[in-house]
BADODO-684744 format. One line per field, with one value per residue: x, y, z of N, C-alpha, C in turn. Coordinates in Angstrom, 2 decimals, decimal comma. Layout:
# residues N
nx <- (X	...)
ny <- (Y	...)
nz <- (Z	...)
cax <- (X	...)
cay <- (Y	...)
caz <- (Z	...)
cx <- (X	...)
cy <- (Y	...)
cz <- (Z	...)
***
This chain:
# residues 84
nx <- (-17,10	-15,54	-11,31	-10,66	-8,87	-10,51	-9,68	-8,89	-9,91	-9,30	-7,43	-8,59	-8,39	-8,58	-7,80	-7,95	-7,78	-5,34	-3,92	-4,14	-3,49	-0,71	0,19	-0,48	1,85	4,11	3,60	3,72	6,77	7,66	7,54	6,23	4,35	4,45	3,41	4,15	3,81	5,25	6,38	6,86	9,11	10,42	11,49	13,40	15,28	16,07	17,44	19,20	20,75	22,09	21,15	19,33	18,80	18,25	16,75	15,38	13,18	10,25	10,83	9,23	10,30	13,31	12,92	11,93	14,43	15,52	14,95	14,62	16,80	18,60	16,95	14,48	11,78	12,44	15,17	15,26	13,26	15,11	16,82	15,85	14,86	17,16	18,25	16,74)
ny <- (-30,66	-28,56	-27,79	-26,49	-23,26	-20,18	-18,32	-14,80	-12,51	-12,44	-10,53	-8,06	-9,05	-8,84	-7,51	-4,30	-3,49	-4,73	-2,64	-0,71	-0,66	-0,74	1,60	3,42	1,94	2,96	5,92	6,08	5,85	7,26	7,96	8,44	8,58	8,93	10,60	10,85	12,62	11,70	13,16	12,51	14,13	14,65	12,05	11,95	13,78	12,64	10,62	11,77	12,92	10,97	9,24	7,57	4,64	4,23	2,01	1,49	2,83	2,61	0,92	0,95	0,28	1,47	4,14	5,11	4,99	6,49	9,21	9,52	9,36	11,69	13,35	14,15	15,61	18,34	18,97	17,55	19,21	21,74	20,69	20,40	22,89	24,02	23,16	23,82)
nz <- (25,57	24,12	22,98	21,14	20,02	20,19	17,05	16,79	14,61	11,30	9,29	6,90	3,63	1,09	-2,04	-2,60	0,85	1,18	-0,40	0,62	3,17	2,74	1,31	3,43	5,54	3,96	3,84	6,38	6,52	5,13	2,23	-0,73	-3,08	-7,06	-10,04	-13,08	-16,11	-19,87	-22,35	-26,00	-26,47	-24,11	-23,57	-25,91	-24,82	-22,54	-23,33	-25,57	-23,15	-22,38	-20,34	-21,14	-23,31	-26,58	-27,52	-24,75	-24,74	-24,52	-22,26	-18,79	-16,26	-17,25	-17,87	-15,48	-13,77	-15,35	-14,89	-12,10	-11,25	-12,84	-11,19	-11,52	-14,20	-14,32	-15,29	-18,05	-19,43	-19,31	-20,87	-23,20	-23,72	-24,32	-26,36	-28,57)
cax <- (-16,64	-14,16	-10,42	-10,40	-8,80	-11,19	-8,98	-9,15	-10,85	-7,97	-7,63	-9,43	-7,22	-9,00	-6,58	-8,24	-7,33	-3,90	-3,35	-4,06	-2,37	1,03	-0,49	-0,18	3,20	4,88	3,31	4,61	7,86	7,88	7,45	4,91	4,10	3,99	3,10	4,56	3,63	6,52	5,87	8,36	10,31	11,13	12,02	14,33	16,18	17,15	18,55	20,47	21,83	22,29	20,25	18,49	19,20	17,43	15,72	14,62	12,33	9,21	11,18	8,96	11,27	14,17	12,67	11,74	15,46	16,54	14,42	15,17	18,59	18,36	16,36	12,99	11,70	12,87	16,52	14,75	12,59	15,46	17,69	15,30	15,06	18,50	18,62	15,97)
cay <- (-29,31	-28,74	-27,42	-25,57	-22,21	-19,19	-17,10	-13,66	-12,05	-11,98	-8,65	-8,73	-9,22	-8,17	-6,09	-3,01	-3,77	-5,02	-2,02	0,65	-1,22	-0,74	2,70	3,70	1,76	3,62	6,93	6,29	6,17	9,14	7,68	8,95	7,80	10,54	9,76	11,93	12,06	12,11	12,78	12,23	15,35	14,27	10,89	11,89	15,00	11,69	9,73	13,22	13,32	9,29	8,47	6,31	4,11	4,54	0,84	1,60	4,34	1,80	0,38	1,84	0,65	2,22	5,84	5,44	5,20	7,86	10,68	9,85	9,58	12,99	14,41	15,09	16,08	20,11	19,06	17,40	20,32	22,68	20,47	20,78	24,29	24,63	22,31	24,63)
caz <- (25,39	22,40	23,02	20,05	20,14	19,47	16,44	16,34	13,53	10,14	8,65	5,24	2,30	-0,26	-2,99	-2,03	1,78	1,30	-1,26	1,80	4,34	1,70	1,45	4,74	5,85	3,31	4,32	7,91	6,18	4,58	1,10	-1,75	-4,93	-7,99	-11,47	-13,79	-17,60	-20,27	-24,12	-26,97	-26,79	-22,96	-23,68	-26,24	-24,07	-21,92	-24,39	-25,78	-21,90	-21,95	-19,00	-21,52	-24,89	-27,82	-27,23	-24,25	-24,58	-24,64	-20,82	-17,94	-15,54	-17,25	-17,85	-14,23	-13,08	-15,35	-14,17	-10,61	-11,72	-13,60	-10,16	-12,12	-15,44	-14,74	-16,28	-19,23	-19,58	-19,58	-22,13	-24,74	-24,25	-24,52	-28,02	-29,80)
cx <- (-15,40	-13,17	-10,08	-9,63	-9,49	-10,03	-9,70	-9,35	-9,62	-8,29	-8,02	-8,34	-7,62	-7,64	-6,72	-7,58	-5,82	-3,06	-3,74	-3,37	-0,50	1,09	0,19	1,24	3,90	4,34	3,83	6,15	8,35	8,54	6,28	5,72	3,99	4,36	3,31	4,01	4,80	6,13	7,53	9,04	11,24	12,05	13,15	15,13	16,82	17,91	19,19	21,05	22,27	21,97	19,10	18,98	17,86	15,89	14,97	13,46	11,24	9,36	10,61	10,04	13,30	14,10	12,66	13,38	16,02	16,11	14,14	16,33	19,07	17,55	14,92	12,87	12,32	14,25	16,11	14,09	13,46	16,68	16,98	15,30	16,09	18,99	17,56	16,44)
cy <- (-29,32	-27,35	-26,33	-24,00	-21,35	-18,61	-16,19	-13,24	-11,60	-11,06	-9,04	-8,44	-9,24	-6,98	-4,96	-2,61	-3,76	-3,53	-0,25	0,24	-0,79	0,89	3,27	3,41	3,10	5,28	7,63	6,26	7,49	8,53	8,20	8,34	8,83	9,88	11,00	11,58	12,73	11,95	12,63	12,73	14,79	13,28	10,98	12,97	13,93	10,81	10,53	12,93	11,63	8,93	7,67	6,06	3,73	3,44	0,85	2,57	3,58	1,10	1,27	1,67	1,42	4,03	6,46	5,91	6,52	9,01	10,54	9,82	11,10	14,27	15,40	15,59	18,10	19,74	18,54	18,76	21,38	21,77	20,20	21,79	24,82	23,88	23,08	25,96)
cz <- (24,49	22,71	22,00	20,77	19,52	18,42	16,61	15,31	12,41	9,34	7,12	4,28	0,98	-0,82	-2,40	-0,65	1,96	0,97	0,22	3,08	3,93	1,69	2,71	5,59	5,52	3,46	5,52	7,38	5,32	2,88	0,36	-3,29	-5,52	-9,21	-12,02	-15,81	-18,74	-21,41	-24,32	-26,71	-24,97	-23,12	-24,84	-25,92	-22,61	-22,58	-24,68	-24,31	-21,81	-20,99	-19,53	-22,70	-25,73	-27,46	-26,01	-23,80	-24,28	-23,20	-20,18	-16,81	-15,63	-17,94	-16,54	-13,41	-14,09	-15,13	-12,86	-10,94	-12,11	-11,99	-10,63	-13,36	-15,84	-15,44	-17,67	-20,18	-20,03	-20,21	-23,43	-24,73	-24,92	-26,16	-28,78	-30,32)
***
């Protein structure tokens, strides 16, 4: 008769799997994801406010911090209005 321990059945870890497990955590935390889309005229109404440099316009992670930095594309939105 063999000592072995039965395991219990390991949660599948497939990408898909993992990627709703991350999903969900962060749901119970009261986190969301939101994908925003930013043309030219945006990306340069943050460089005009300096929440970005010229070179990094092509940086996703530094457009990302300056329109949470900025609190959302509505202040972009309304400093180009205000430059036409």
């Amino acid at each position: 008769m063999s000592t072995d321990s039965i395991s219990p059945p390991s949660r599948s870890s497939s990408p898909a799997a993992q990627r709703m497990r991350r999903y969900r955590k962060q749901r119970r935390q009261g986190l969301r994801s939101v994908r925003i889309l930013l043309d030219e005229t945006d990306i340069d109404a943050l460089i005009r406010m300096r929440l970005l440099k010229e070179d990094q316009r092509q940086n996703v992670e530094a457009l990302q911090t300056a329109v949470v930095f900025r609190g959302g594309t509505r202040d972009v939105h309304r400093v180009r209005l205000e430059k036409r």
